[in-house]
C-alpha positions in Angstrom: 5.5 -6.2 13.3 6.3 -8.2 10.3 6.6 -6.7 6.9 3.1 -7.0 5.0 1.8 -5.1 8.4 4.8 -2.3 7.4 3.3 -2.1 4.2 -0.4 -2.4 5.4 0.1 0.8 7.5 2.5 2.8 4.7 -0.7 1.9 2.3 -3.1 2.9 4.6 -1.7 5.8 5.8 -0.4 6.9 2.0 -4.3 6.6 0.8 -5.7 8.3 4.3 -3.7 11.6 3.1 -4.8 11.9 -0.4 -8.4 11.1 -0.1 -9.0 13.0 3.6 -10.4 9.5 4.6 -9.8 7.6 8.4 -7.1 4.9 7.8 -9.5 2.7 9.4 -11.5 3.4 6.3 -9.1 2.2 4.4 -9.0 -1.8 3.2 -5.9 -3.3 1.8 -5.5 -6.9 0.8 -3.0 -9.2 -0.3 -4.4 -11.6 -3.3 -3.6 -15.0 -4.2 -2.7 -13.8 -7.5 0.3 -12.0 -6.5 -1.4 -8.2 -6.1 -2.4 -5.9 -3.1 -6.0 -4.3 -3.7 -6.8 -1.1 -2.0 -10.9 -0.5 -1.2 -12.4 2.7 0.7 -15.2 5.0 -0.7 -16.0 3.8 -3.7 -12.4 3.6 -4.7 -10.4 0.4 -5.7 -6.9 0.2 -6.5 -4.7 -2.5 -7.6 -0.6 -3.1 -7.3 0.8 -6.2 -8.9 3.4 -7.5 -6.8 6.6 -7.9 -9.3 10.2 -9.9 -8.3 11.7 -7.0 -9.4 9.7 -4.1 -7.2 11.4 -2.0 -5.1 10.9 -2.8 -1.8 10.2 1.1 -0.6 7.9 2.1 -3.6 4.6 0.3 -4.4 2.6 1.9 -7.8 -1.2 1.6 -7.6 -3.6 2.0 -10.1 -7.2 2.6 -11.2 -9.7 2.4 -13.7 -11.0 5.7 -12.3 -8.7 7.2 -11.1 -4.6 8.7 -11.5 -2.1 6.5 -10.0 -0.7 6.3 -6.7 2.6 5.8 -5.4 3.0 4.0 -1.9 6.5 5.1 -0.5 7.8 4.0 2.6 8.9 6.4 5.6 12.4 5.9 6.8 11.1 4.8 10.2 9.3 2.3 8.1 12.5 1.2 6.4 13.9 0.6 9.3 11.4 -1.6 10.7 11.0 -3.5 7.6 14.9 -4.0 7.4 14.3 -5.4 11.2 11.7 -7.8 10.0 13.2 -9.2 7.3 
């Protein structure tokens, strides 16, 4: 498993909790513009990717709706450590 599918599942799975929602509902994106969009519902929530993000935390945000933090598991710290 490489690290954008490490984040991919965190995301997915982070989202899937709040909303009640399958996280194969869930649609997450990496942009040529250096952010990660989030879809599902009607939802749609963008992080910009930063140099200086921390690598277990992603921030998204809304025009709609309160912002959500993204943190990783320790089992997915551990895998992302390994892909790296």
């Amino acid at each position: 498993m490489d690290a954008i599918d490490i984040y991919r599942q965190a995301i997915k799975r982070s989202f899937a909790n709040l909303y009640d929602v399958l996280p194969d509902k869930v649609d997450v994106t990496w942009g040529k513009d250096d952010t990660i969009t989030v879809h599902f519902s009607d939802k749609t929530f963008t992080h910009e990717i930063l140099s200086d993000d921390n690598d277990t935390t992603l921030e998204f945000v809304s025009d709609s709706e309160d912002p959500i933090t993204v943190t990783l598991t320790d089992d997915e710290r551990r895998h992302l450590e390994r892909a790296i």
